[in-house]
PQR file of N, CA, C, O and H, with PARSE charges and radii, in Angstrom:
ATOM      1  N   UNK A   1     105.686  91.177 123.353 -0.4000 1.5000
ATOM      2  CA  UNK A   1     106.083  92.395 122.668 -0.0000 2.0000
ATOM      3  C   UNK A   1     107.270  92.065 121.767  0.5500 1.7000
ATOM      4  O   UNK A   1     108.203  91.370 122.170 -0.5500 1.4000
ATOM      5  N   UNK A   2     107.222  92.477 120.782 -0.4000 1.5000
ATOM      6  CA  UNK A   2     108.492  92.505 119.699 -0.0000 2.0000
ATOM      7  C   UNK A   2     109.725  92.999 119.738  0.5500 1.7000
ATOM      8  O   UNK A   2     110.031  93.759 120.656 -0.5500 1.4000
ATOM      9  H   UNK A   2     106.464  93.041 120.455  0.4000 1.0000
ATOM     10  N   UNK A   3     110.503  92.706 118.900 -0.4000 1.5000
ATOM     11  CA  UNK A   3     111.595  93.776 118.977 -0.0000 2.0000
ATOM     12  C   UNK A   3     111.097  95.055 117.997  0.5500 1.7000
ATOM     13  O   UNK A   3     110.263  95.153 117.097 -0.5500 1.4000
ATOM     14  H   UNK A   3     110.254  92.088 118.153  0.4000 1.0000
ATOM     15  N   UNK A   4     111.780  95.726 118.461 -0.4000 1.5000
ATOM     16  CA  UNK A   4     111.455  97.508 118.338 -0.0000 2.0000
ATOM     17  C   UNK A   4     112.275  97.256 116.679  0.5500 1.7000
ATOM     18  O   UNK A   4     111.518  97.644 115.789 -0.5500 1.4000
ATOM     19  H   UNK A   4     112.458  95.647 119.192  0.4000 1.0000
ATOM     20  N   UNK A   5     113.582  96.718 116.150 -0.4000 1.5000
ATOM     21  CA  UNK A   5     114.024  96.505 115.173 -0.0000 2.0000
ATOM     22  C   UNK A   5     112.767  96.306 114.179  0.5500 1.7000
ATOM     23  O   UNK A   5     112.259  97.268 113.602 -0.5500 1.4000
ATOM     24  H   UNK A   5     114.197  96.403 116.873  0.4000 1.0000
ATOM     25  N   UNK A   6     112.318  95.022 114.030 -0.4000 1.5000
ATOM     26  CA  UNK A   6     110.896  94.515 113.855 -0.0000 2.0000
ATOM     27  C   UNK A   6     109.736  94.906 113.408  0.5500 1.7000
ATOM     28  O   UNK A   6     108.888  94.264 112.788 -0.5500 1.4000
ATOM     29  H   UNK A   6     112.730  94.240 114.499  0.4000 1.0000
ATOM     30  N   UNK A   7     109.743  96.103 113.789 -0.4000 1.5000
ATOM     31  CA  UNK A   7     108.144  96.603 113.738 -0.0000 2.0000
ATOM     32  C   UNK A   7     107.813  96.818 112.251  0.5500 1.7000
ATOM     33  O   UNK A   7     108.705  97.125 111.460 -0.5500 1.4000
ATOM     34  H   UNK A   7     110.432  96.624 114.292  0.4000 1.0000
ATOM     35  N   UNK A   8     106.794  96.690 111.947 -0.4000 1.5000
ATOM     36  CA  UNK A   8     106.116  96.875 110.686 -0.0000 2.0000
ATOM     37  C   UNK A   8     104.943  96.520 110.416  0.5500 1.7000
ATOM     38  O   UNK A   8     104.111  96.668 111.311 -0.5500 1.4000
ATOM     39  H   UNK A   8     106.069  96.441 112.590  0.4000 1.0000
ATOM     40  N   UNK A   9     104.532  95.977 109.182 -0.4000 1.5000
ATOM     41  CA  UNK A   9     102.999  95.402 108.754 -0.0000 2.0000
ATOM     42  C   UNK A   9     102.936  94.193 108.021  0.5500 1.7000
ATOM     43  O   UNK A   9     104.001  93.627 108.267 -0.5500 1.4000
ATOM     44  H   UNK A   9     105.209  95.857 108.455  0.4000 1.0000
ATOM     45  N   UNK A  10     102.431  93.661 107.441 -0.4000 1.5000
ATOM     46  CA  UNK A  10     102.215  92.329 107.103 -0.0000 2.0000
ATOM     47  C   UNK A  10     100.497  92.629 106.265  0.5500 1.7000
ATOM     48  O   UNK A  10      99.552  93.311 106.662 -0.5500 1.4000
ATOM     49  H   UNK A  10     101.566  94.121 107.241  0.4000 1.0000
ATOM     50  N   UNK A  11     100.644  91.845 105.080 -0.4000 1.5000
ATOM     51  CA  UNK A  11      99.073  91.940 105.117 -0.0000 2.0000
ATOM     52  C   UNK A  11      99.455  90.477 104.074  0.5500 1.7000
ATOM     53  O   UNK A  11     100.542  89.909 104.179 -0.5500 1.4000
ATOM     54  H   UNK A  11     101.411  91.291 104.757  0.4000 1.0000
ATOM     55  N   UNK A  12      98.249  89.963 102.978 -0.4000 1.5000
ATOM     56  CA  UNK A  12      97.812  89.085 102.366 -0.0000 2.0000
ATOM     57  C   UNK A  12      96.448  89.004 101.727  0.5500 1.7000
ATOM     58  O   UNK A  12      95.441  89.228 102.398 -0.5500 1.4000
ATOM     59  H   UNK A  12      97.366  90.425 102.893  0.4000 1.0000
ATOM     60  N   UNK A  13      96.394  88.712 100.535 -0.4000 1.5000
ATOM     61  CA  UNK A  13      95.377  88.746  99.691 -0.0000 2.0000
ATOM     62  C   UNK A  13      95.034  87.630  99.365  0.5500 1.7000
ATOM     63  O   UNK A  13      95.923  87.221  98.618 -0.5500 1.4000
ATOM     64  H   UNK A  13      97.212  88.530  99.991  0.4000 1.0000
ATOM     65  N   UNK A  14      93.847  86.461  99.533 -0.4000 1.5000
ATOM     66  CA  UNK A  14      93.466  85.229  99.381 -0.0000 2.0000
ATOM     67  C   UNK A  14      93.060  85.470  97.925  0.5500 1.7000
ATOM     68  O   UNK A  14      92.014  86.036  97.606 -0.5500 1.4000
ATOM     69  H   UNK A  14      93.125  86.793 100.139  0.4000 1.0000
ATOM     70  N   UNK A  15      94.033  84.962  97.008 -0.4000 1.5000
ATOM     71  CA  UNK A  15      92.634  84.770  95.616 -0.0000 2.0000
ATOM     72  C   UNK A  15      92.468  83.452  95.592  0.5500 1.7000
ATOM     73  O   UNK A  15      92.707  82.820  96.620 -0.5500 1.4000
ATOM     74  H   UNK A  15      94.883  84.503  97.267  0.4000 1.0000
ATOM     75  N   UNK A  16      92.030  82.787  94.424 -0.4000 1.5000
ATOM     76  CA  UNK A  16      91.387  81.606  93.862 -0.0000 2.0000
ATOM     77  C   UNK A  16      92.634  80.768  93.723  0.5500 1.7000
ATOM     78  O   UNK A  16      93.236  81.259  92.768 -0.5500 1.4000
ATOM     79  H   UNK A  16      91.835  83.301  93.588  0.4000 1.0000
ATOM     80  N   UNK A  17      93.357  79.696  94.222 -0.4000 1.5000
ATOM     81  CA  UNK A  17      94.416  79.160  94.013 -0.0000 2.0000
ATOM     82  C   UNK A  17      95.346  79.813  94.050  0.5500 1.7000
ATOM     83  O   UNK A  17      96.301  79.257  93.507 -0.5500 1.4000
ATOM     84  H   UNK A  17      92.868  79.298  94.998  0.4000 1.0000
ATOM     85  N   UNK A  18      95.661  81.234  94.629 -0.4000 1.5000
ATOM     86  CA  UNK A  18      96.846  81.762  94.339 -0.0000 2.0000
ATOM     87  C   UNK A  18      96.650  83.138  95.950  0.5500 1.7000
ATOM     88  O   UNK A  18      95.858  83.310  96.877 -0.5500 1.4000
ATOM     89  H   UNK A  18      94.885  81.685  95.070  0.4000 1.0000
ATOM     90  N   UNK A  19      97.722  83.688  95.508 -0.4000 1.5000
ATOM     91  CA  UNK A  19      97.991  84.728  96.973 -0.0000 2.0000
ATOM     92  C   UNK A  19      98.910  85.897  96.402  0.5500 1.7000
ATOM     93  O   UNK A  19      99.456  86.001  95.304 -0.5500 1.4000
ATOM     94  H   UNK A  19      98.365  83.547  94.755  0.4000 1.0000
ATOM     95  N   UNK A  20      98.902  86.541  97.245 -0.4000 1.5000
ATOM     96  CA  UNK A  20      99.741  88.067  97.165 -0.0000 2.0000
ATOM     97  C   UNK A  20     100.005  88.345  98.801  0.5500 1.7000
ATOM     98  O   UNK A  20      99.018  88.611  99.487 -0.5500 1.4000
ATOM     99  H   UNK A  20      98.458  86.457  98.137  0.4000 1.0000
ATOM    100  N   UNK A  21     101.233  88.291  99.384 -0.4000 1.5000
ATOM    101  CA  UNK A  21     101.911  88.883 100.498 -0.0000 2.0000
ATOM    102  C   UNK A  21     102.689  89.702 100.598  0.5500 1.7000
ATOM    103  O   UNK A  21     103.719  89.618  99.930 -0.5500 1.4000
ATOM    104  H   UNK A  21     102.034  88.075  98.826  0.4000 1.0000
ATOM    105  N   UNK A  22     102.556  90.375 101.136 -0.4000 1.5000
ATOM    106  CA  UNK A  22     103.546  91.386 101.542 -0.0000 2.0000
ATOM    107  C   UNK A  22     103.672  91.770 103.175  0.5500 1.7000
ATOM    108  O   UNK A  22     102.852  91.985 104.068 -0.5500 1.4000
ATOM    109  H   UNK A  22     101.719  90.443 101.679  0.4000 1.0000
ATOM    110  N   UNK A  23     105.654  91.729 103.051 -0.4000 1.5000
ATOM    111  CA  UNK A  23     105.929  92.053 104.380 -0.0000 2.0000
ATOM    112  C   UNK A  23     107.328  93.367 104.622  0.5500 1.7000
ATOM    113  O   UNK A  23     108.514  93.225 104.325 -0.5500 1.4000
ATOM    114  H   UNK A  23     106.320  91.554 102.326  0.4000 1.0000
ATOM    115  N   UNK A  24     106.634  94.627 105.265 -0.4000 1.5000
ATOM    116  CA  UNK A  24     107.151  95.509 105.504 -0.0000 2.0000
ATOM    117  C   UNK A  24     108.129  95.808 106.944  0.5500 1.7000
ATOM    118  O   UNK A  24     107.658  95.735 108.079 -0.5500 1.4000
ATOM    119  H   UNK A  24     105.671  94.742 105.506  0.4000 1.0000
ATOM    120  N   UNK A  25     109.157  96.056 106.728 -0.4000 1.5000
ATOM    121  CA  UNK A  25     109.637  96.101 107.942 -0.0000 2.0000
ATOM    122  C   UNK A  25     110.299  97.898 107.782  0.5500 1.7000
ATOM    123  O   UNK A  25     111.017  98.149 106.815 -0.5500 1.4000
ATOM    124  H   UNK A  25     109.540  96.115 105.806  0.4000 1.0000
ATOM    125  N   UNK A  26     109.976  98.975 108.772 -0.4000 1.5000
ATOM    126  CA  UNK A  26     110.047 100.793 108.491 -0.0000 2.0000
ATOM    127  C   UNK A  26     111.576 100.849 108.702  0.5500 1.7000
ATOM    128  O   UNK A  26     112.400 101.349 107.937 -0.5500 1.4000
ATOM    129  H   UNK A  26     109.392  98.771 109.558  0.4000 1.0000
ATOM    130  N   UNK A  27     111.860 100.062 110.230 -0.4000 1.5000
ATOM    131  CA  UNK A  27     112.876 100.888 110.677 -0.0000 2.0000
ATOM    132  C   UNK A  27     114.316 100.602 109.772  0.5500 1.7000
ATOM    133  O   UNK A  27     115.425 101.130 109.699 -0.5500 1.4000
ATOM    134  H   UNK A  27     111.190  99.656 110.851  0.4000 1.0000
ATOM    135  N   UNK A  28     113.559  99.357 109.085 -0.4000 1.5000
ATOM    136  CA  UNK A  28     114.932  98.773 108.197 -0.0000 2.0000
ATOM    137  C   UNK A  28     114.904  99.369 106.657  0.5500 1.7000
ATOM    138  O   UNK A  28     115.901  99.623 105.981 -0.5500 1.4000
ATOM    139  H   UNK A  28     112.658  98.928 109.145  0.4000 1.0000
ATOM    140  N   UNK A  29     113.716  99.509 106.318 -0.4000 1.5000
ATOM    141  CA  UNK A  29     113.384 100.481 105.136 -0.0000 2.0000
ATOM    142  C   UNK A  29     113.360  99.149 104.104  0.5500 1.7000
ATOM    143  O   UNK A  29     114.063  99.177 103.094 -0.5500 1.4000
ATOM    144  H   UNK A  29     112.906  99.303 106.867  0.4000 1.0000
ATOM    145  N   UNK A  30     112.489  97.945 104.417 -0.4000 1.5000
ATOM    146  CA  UNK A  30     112.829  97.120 103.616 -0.0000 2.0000
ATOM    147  C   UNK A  30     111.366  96.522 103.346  0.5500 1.7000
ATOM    148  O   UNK A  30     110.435  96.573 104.150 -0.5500 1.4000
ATOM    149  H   UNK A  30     111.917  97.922 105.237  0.4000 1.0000
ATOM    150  N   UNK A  31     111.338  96.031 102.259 -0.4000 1.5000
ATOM    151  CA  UNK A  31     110.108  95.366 101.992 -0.0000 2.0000
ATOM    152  C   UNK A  31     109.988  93.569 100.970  0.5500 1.7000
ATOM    153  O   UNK A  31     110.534  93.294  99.901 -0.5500 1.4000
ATOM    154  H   UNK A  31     112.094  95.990 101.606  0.4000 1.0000
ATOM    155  N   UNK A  32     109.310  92.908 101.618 -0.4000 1.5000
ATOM    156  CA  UNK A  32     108.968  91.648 101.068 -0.0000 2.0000
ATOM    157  C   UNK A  32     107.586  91.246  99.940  0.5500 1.7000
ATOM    158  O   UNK A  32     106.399  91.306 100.259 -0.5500 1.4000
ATOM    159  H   UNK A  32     108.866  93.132 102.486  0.4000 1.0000
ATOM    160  N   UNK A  33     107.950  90.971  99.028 -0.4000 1.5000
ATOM    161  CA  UNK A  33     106.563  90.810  98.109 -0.0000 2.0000
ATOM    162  C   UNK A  33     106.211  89.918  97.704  0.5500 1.7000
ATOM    163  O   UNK A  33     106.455  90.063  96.506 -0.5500 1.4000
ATOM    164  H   UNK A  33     108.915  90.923  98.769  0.4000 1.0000
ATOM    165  N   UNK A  34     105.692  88.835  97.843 -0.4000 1.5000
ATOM    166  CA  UNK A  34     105.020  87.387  97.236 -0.0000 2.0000
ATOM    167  C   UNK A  34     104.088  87.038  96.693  0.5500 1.7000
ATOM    168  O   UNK A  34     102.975  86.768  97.144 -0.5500 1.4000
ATOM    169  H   UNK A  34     105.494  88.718  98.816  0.4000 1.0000
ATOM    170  N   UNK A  35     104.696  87.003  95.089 -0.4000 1.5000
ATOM    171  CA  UNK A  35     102.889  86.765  94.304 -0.0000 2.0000
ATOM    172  C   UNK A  35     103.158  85.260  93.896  0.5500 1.7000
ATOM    173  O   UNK A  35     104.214  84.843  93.421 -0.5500 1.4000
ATOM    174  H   UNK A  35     105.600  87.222  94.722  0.4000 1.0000
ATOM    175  N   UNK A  36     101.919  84.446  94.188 -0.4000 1.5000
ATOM    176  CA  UNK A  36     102.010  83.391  93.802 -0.0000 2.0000
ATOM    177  C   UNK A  36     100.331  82.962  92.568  0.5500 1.7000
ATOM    178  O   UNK A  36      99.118  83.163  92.506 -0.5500 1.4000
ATOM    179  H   UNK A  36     101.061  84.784  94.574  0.4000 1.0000
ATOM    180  N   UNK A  37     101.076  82.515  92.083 -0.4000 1.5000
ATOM    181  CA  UNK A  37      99.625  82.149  90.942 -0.0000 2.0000
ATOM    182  C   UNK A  37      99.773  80.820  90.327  0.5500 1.7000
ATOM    183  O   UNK A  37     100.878  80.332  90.567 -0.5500 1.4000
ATOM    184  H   UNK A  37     102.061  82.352  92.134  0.4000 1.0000
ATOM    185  N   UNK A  38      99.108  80.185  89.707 -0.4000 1.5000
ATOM    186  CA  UNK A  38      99.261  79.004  89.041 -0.0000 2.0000
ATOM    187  C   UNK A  38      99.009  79.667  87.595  0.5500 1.7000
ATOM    188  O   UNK A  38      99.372  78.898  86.706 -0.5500 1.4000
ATOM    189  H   UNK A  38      98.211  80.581  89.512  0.4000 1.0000
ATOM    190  N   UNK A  39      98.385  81.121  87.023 -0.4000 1.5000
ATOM    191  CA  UNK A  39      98.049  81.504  85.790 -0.0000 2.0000
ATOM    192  C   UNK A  39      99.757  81.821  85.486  0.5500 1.7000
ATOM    193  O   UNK A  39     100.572  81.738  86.405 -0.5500 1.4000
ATOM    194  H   UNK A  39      98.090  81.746  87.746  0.4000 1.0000
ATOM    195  N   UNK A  40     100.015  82.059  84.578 -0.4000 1.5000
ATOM    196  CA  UNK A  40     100.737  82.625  83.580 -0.0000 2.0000
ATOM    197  C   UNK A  40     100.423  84.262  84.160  0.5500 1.7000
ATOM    198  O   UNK A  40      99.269  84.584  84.441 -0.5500 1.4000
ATOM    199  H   UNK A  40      99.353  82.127  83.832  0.4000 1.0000
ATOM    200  N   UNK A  41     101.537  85.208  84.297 -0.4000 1.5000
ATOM    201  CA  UNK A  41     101.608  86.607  84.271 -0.0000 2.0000
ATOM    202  C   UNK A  41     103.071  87.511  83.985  0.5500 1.7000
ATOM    203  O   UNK A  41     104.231  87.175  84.220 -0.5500 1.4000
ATOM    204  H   UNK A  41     102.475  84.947  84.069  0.4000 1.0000
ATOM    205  N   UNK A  42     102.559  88.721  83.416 -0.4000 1.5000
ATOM    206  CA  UNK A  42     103.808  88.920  83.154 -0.0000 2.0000
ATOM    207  C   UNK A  42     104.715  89.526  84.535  0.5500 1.7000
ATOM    208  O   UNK A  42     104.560  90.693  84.895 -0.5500 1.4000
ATOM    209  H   UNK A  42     101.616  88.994  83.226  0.4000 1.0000
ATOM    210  N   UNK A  43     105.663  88.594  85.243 -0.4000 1.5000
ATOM    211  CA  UNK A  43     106.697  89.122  86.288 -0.0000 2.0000
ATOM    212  C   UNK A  43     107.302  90.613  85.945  0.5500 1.7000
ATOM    213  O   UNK A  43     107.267  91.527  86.768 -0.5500 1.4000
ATOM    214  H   UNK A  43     105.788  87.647  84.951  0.4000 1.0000
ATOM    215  N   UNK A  44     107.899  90.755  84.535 -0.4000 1.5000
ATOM    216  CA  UNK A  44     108.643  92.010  84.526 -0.0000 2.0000
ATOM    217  C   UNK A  44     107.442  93.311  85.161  0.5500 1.7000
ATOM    218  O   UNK A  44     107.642  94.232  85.953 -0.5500 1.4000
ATOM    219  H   UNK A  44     107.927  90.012  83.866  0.4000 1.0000
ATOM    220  N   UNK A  45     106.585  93.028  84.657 -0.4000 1.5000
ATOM    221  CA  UNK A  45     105.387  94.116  84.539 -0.0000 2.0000
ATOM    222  C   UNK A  45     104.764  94.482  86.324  0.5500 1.7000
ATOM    223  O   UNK A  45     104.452  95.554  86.844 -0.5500 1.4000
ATOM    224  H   UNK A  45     106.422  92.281  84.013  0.4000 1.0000
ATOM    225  N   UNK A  46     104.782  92.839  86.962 -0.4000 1.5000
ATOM    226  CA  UNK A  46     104.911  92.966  88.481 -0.0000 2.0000
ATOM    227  C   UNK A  46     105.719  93.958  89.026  0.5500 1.7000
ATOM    228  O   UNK A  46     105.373  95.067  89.431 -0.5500 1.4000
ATOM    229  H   UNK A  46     105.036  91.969  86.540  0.4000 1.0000
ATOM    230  N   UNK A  47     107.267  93.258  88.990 -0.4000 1.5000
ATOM    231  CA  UNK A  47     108.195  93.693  89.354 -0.0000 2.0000
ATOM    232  C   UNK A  47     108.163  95.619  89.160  0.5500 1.7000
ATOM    233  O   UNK A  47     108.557  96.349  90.070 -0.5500 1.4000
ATOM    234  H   UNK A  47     107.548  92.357  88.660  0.4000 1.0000
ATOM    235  N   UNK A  48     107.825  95.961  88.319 -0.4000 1.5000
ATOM    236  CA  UNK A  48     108.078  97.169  87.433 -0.0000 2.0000
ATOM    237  C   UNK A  48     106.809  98.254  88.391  0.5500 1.7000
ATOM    238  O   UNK A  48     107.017  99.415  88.743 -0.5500 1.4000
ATOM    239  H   UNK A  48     107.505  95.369  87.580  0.4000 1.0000
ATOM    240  N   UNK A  49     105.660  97.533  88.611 -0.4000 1.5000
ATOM    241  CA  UNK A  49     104.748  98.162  89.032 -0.0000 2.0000
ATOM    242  C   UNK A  49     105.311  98.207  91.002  0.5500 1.7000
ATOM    243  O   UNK A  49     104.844  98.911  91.897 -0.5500 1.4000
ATOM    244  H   UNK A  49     105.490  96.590  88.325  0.4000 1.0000
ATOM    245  N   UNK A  50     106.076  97.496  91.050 -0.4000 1.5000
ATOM    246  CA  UNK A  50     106.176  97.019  92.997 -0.0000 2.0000
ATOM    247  C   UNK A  50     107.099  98.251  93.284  0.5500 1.7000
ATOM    248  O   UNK A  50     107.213  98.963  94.282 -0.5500 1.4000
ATOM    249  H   UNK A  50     106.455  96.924  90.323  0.4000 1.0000
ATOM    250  N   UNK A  51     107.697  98.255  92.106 -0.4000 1.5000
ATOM    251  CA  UNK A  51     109.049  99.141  91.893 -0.0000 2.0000
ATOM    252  C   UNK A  51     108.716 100.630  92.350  0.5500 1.7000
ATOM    253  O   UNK A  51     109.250 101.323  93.216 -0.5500 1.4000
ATOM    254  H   UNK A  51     107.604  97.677  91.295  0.4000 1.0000
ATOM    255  N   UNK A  52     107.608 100.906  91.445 -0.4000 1.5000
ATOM    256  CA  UNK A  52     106.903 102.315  91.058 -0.0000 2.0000
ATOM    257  C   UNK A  52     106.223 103.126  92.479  0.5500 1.7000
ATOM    258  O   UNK A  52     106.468 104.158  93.103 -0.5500 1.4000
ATOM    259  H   UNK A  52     107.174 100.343  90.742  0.4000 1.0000
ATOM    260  N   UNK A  53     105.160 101.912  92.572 -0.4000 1.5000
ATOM    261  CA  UNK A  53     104.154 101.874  93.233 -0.0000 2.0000
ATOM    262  C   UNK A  53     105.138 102.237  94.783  0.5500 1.7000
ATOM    263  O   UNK A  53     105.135 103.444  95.024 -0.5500 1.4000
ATOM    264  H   UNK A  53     104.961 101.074  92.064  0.4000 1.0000
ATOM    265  N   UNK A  54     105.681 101.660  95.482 -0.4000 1.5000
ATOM    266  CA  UNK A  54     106.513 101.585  96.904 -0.0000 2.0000
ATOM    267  C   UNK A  54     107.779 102.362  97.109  0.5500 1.7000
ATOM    268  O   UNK A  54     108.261 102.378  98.241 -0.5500 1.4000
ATOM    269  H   UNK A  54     105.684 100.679  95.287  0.4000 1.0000
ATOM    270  N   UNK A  55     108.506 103.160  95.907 -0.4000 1.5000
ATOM    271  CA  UNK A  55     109.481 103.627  95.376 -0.0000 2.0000
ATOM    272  C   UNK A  55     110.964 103.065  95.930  0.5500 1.7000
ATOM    273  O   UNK A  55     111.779 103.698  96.602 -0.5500 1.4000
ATOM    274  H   UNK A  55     108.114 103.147  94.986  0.4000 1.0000
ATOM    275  N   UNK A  56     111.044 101.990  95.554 -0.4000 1.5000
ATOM    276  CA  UNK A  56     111.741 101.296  95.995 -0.0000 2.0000
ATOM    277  C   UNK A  56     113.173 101.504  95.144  0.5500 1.7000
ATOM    278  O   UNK A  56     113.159 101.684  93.927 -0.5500 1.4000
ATOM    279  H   UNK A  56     110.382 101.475  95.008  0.4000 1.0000
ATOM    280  N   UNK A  57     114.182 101.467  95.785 -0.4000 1.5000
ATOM    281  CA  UNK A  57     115.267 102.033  95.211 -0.0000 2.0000
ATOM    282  C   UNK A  57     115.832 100.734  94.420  0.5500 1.7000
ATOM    283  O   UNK A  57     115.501 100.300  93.317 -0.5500 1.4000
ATOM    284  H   UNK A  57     114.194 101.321  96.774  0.4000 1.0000
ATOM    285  N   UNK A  58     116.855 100.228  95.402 -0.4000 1.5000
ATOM    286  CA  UNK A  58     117.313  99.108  95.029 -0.0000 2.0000
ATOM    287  C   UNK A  58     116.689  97.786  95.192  0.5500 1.7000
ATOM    288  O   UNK A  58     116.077  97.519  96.226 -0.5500 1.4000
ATOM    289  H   UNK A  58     117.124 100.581  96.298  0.4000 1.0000
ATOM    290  N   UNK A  59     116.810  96.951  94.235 -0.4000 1.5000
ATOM    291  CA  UNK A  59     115.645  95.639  94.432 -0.0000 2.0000
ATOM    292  C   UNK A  59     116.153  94.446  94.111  0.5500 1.7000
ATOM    293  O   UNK A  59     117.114  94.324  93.351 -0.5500 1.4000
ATOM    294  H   UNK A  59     117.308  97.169  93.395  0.4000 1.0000
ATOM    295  N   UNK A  60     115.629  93.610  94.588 -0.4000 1.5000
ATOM    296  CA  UNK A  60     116.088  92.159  93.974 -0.0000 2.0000
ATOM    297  C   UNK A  60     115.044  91.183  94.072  0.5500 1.7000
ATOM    298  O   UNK A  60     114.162  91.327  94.918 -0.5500 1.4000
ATOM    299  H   UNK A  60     114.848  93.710  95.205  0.4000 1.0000
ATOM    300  N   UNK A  61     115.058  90.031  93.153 -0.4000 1.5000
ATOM    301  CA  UNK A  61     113.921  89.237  92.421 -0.0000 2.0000
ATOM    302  C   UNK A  61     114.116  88.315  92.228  0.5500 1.7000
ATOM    303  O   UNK A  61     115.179  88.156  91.627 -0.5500 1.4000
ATOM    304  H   UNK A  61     115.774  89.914  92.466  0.4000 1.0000
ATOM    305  N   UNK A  62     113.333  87.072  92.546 -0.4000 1.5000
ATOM    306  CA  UNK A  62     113.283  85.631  92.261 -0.0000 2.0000
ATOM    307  C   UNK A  62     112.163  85.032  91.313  0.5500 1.7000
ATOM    308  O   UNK A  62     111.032  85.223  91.760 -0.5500 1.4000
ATOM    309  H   UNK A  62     112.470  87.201  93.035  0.4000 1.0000
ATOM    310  N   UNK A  63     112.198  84.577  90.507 -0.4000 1.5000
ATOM    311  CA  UNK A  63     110.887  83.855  89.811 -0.0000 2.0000
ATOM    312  C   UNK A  63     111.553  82.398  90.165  0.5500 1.7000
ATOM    313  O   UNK A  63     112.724  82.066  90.351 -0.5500 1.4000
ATOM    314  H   UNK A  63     113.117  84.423  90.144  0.4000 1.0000
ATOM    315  N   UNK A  64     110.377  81.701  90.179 -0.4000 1.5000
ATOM    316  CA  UNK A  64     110.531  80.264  89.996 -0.0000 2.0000
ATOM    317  C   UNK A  64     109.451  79.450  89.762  0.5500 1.7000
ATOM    318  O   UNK A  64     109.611  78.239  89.611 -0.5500 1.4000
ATOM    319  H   UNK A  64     109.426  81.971  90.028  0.4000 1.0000
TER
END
């Protein structure tokens, strides 16, 4: 059994050389997002939609 802190969801999307994760945690009100691709995409437009989509207040972002 977990910690009760902890609890949340997890999921993952297999594409073709590339992935999409996400990891939710409620009681902390926090969320994790991982897109990985080898194509070219536009990040701002990601970011902008993760933003929208989850209504996420304050955020922070890594490309690399």
């Amino acid at each position: 059994e977990g910690k009760e802190e902890n609890q949340g969801y997890d999921g993952f999307v297999a594409l073709i050389d590339s992935g999409i994760s996400i990891y939710v945690w409620e009681n902390a009100k926090f969320l994790s997002v991982v897109v990985y691709t080898c194509k070219a995409f536009d990040a701002d437009k990601a970011k902008a939609f993760t933003q929208t989509f989850f209504g996420v207040g304050e955020m922070e972002t890594m490309a690399f």
